[in-house]
Every structure is written in C-alpha cells, then in structure tokens.
C-alpha positions as CSV (number, residue, x, y, z in Angstrom):
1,X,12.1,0.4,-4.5
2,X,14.1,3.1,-2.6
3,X,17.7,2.7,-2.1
4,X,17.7,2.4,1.7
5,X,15.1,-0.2,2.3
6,X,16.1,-4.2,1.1
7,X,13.9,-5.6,-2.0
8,X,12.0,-8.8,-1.8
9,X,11.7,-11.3,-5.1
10,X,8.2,-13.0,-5.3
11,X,8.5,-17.0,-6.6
12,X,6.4,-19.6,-6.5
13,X,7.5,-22.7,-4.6
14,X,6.3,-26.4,-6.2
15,X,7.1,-27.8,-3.3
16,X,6.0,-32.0,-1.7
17,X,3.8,-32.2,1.3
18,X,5.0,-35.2,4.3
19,X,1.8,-37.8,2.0
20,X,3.7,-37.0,-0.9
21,X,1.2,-34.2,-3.0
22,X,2.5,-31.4,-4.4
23,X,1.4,-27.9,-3.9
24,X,2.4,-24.3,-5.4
25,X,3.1,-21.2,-2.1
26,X,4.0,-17.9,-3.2
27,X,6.8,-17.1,-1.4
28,X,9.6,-14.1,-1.4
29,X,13.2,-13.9,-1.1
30,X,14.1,-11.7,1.1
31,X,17.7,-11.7,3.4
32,X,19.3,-8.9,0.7
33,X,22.0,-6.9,1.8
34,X,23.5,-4.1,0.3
35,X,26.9,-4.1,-1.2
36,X,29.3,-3.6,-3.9
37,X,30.9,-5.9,-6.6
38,X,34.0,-4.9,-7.4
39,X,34.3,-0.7,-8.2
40,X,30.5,-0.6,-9.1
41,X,28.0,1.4,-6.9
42,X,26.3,-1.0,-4.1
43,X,23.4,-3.2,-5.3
44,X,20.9,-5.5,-3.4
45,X,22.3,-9.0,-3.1
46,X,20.2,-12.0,-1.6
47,X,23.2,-15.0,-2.1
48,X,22.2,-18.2,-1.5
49,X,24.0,-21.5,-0.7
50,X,27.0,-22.1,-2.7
51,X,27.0,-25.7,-4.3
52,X,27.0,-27.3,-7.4
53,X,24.3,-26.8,-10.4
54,X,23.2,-27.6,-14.0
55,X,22.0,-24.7,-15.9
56,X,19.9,-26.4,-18.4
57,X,18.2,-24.1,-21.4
58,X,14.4,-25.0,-22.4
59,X,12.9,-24.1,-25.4
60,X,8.9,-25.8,-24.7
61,X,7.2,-25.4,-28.5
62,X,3.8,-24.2,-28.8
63,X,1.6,-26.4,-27.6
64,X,3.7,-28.3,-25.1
65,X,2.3,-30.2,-22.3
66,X,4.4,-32.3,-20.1
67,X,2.2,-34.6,-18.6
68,X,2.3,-35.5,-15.1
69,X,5.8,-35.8,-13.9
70,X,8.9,-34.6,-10.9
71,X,11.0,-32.0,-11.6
72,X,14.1,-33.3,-12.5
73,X,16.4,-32.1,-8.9
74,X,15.4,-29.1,-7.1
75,X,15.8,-26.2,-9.9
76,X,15.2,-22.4,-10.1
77,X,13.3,-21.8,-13.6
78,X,13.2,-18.6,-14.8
79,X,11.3,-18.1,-18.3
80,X,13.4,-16.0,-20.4
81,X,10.5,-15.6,-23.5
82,X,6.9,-16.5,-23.7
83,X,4.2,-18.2,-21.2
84,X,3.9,-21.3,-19.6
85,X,1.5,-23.1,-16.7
86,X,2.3,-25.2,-13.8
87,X,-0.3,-27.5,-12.1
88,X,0.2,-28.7,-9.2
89,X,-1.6,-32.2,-7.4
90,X,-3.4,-29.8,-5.4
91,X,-5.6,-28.5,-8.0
92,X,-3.0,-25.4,-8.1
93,X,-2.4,-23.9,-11.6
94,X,-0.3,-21.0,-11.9
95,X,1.0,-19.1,-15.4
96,X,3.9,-18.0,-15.9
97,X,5.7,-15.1,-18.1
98,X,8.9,-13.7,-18.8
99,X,10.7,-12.9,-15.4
100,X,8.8,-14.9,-13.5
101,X,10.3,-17.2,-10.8
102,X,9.7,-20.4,-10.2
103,X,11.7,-23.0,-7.3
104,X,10.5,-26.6,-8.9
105,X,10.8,-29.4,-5.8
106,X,8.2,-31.5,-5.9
107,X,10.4,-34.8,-5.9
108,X,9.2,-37.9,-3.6
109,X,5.7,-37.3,-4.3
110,X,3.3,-40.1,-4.5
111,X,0.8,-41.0,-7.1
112,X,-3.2,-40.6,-6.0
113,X,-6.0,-42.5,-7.2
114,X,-6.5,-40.0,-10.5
115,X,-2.6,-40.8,-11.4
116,X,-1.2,-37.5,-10.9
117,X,2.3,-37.3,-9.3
118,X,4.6,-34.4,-9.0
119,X,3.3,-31.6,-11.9
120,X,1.7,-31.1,-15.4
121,X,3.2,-27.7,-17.1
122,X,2.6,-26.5,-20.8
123,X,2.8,-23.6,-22.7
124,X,0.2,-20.6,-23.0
125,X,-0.4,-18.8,-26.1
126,X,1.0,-18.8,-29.4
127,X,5.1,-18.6,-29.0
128,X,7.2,-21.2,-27.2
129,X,8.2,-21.0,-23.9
130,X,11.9,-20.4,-23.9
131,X,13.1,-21.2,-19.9
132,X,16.2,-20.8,-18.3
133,X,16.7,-23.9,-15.1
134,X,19.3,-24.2,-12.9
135,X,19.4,-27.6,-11.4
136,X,20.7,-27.5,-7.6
137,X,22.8,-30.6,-6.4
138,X,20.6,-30.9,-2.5
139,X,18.0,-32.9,-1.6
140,X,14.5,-31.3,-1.4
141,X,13.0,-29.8,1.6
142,X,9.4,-30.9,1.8
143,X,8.5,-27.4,3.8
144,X,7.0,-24.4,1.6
145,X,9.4,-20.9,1.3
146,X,12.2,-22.3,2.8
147,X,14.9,-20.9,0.5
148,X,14.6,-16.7,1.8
C-alpha cells in the first residue's frame, strides 16, 4: 500500500435478503482519508457512524458448532486467534482466521422448509476460536456492502 493512494479493508457481509434468507458478499471498506491523531504521523482512517455498541469477547472451544441461529444485533467480528466457519442459508460457507472481518446482520430472516434460519458457524481445526464482536445499536439493512 503506498502512502498516497487510500487502502480498502475486505469483509464479508452476512447479510438478509427482502424473503428473509441469508447470504455472505464480500465487500470492502473503502471512504479512508488520511489524517493525523493527535502529534502522530497521518494514518488511513475509514470512521464509521458514531453510536452506541457492546464489545462482547468469544472464546468458541474446539469443536464448536452453533447451530442454526441470528446474530445477536448487527456486529463487527473480528477473530483475534484461531479459525472458524460461517454458513449462510444460501449454501455459502466461508472460513475465517485471525484478522479476518466479518459484519454479522442476518436478523429478520425466515425459516425454510430444511429449518435453517439466519447462520450455522463452528470452529476449524484444532485450537479455539477466540473472537472479538462489537455489537452495533441500529437496525439492519437488508442490502449487501452497505457499510463502506
């Protein structure tokens, strides 16, 4: 990444169609701008909408899997230490690893005739999954990418 051209963050979006399935879009943030904090040198800042949150630490053991179910609120998980998998109703599975963002909104999604609603997620491999949430007080936006 050179200095004078703005970065862009890859996450995946677990995100609830207008039926009610869930699906998994790569997506990217991308509005950084360049600036200072404080006397440091300038740094690539993408801020997003200031509001309230939970951060919420994980620790998923080996083995874990959560069977199907919503995320919680609209949340940012970020795994700090080992693996983990998301399915989505869409047939989607994506694994994770350390530094690998995730934007969990799949609330308001409807059960289908094989009884999956929202996600399934799990661990992968042979040390648990230790994540890092931060649970946004919005409602979800049932649009892919929309947070850039």
């Amino acid at each position: 990444m050179t200095h004078d051209i703005a970065p862009k963050l890859d996450y995946w979006h677990v995100w609830t169609d207008v039926n009610g399935v869930s699906h998994q879009t790569r997506c990217s943030l991308a509005n950084f701008e360049l600036g200072g904090v404080g006397d440091a040198a300038a740094q690539w800042n993408d801020k997003q909408a200031k509001g309230e949150a939970t951060v919420v630490f994980v620790v998923l053991p080996v083995g874990w899997i959560g069977e199907w179910h919503e995320n919680p609120a609209p949340q940012w998980i970020l795994p700090l230490s080992g693996r983990w998998w998301v399915e989505s109703m869409d047939g989607t599975r994506v694994e994770m690893g350390t530094g690998e963002l995730s934007l969990g909104e799949d609330q308001g999604c409807v059960q289908d005739g094989e009884g999956r609603k929202g996600h399934r997620s799990g661990t992968v491999g042979d040390e648990p999954a230790v994540l890092m949430t931060v649970q946004l007080h919005v409602a979800p936006i049932r649009r892919a990418c929309h947070i850039k």
